[in-house]
KEMI-828225 format. One line per 10 residues: their letters; for each residue x, y negated, z negated of C-alpha. Coordinates in steps of 0.25 Angstrom, whole numbers, plus 5000, padded with zeros to 4 digits. Last residue first. Example, Ala and Ser with C-alpha at 12.3 -4.5 7.8 and 13.67 -1.06 7.14 Angstrom:
<rs>
SA) 5055/5004/4971  5049/5018/4969
</rs>
This chain:
<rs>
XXXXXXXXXX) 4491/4193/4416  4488/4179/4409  4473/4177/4409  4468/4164/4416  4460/4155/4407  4448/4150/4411  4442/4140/4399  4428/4132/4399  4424/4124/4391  4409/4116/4390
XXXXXXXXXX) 4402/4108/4379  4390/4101/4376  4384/4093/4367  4367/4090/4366  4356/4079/4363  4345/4076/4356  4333/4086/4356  4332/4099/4363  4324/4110/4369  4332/4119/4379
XXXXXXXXXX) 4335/4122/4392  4346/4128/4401  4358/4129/4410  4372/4132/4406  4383/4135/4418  4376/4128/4428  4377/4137/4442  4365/4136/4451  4363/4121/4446  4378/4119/4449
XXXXXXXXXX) 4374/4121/4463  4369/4132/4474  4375/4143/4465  4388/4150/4460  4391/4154/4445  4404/4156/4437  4416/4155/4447  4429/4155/4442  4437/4146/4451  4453/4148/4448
XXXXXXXXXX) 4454/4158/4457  4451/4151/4469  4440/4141/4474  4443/4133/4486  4451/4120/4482  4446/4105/4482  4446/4104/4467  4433/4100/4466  4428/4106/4479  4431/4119/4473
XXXXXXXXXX) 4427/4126/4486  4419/4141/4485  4420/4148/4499  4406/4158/4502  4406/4165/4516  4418/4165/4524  4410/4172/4537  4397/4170/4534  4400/4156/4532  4407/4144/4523
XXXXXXXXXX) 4396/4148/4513  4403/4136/4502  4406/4137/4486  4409/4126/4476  4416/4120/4466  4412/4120/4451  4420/4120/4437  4416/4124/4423  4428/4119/4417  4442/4124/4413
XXXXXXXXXX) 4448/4114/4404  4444/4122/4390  4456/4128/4384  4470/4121/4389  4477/4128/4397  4493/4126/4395  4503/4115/4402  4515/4119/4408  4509/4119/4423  4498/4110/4423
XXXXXXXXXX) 4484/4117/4418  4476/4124/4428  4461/4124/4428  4452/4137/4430  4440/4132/4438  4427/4139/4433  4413/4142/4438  4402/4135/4446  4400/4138/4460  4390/4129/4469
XXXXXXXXXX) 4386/4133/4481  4387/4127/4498  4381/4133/4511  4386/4124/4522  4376/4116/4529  4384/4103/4529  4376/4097/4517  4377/4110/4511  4393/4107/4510  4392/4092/4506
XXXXXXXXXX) 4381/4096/4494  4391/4108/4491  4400/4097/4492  4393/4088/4482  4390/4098/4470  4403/4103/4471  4410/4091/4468  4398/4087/4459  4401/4101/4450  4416/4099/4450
XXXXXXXXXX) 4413/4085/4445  4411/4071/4448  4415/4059/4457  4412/4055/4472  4402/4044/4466  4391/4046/4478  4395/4062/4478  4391/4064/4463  4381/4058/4464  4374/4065/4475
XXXXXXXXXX) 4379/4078/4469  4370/4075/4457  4374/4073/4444  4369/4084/4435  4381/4089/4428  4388/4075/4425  4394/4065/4435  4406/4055/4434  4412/4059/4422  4418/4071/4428
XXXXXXXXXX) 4425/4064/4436  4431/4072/4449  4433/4062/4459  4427/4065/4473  4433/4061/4486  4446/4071/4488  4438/4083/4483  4426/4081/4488  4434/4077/4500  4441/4091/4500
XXXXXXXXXX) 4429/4101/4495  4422/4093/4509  4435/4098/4518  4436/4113/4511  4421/4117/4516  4422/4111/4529  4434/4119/4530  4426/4131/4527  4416/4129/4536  4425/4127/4546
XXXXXXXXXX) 4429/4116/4555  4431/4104/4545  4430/4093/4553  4422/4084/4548  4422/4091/4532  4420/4077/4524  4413/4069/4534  4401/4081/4532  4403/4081/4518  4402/4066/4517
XXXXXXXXXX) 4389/4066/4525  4383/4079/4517  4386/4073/4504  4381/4058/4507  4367/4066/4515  4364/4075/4501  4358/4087/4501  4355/4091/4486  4364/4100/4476  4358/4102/4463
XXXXXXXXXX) 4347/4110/4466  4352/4114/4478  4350/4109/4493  4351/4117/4504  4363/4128/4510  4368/4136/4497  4357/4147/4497  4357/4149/4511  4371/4153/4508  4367/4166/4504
XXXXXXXXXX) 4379/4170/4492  4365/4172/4482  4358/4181/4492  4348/4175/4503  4353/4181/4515  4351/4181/4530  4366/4174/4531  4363/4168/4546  4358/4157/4544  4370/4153/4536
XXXXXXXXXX) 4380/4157/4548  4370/4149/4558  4371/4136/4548  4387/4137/4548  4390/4138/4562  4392/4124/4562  4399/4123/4551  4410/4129/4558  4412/4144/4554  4422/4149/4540
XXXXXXXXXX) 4433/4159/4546  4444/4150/4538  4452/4162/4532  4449/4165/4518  4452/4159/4505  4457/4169/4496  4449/4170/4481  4460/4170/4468  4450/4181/4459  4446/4178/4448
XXXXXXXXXX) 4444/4188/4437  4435/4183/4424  4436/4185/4409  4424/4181/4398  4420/4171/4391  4407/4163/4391  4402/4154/4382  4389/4146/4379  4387/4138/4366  4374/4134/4361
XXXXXXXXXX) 4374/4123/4350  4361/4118/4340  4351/4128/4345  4337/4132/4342  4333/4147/4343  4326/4155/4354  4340/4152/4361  4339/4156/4377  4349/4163/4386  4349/4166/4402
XXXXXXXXXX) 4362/4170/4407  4366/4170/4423  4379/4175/4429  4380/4168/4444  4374/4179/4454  4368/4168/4464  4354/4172/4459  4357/4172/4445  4364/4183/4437  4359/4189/4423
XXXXXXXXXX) 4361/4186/4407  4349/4186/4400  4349/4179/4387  4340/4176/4374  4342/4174/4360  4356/4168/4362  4367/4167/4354  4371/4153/4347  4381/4153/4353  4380/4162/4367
XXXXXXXXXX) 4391/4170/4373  4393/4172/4388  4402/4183/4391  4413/4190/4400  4421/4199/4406  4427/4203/4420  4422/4194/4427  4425/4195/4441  4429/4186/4453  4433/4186/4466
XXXXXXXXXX) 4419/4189/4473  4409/4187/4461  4407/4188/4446  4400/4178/4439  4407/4169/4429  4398/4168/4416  4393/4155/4413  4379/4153/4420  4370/4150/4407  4355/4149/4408
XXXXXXXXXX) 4350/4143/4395  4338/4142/4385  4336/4135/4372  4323/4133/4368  4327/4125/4356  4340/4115/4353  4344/4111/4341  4347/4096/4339  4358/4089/4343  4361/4100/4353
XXXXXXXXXX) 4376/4107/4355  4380/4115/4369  4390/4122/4372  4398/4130/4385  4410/4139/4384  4417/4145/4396  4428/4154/4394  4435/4161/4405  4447/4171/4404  4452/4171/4418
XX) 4459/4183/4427  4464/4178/4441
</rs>
């Protein structure tokens, strides 16, 4: 599937703001099954410093500062993007018992390593409630993979989706004990549930491309920054990614921006700066398919 993407991101203060630096992950990485084809990241007011590189899982990284103080910032990316529709493979994941000698023996620290994705992340801490119902959850799931698909499925079926409900800092904990929240809680709790089992679990940011009912246009803006999840189901099925907000394995309508152990790897704008008062903010996203 080829996508025009547009993701634009502001930000106005009260008063002007000084010492203004950000690291930005916006740009979608390339990676098996996908390909940018182009794309750029402009800056309003433009920058007086920026270095664009990778980070250590890969993602697209961009350093920028303003020497100058700033009423509005405005971050945009647009570019055009190739997705492929991922096939799910057979069922050849081992019994989670197995698991912890498969781990063991990846001798490797690379990015993919799931010795990466095992213990507590910034963001995402052992938790006994998460582990327990993760553990009720999945009983008698036989595979990896399976056990995988069963806790996507009660998160599914047990949380509601409020976005009032939790903000961009509540932690997983929370946002298990109220069963309500977002993409990224959802996420947030079963790579919690997932690690809690021994199973090497990531975080994956990126896009979900939404489908208006039949007859009716797209209207510009309704695709959001979107979350789900990935899981080392072992050496020999490797990394699965899970949308455990939708309950469905991620296809071609995931557009994946950056991967890391939590949304902390992988926020899209993160940064400081001197400031008094208070700030707005904005966020829209667009994916539109491109008509043959």
């Amino acid at each position: 599937m080829l996508y025009d993407i547009r993701l634009a991101i502001s930000y106005s203060y009260s008063a002007p703001a000084g010492a203004h630096r950000t690291v930005l992950r916006m740009l979608p990485r390339d990676r098996d099954g996908q390909r940018v084809l182009r794309g750029a990241l402009r800056v309003e007011p433009a920058e007086d410093f920026r270095r664009d590189s990778l980070d250590f899982f890969g993602n697209p990284r961009t350093e920028l500062s303003h020497a100058r103080p700033l009423s509005a910032v405005s971050f945009t990316f647009e570019g055009r993007l190739l997705r492929d529709a991922p096939e799910l493979p057979l069922d050849l994941s081992c019994g989670l018992s197995e698991l912890r000698a498969e781990i063991a023996a990846v001798h490797s620290i690379a990015p993919d390593s799931p010795h990466h994705f095992t213990g507590p992340s910034p963001r995402v801490a052992p938790d006994p409630a998460i582990t327990a119902f993760a553990r009720e959850a999945t009983s008698g799931a036989r595979s990896v993979r399976a056990i995988v698909a069963a806790l996507s499925r009660a998160i599914h079926d047990g949380f509601a989706f409020d976005p009032a409900a939790t903000d961009v800092a509540t932690d997983p904990a929370q946002a298990f004990a109220q069963r309500r929240g977002v993409c990224q809680d959802f996420s947030h709790v079963m790579i919690a549930g997932l690690r809690g089992l021994g199973i090497p679990a990531g975080y994956v940011s990126g896009f979900l491309r939404t489908i208006p009912p039949e007859g009716q246009p797209p209207l510009d803006g309704v695709d959001a920054m979107h979350a789900w999840v990935r899981a080392w189901c072992g050496a020999e099925t490797g990394w699965l990614e899970i949308d455990p907000t939708n309950d469905r394995w991620a296809g071609a309508d995931h557009v994946t921006v950056a991967v890391g152990r939590d949304y902390g790897d992988v926020s899209p704008v993160k940064g400081a700066l001197r400031s008094a008062g208070g700030h707005g903010t904005s966020h829209s996203v667009d994916v539109v398919p491109v008509r043959p």
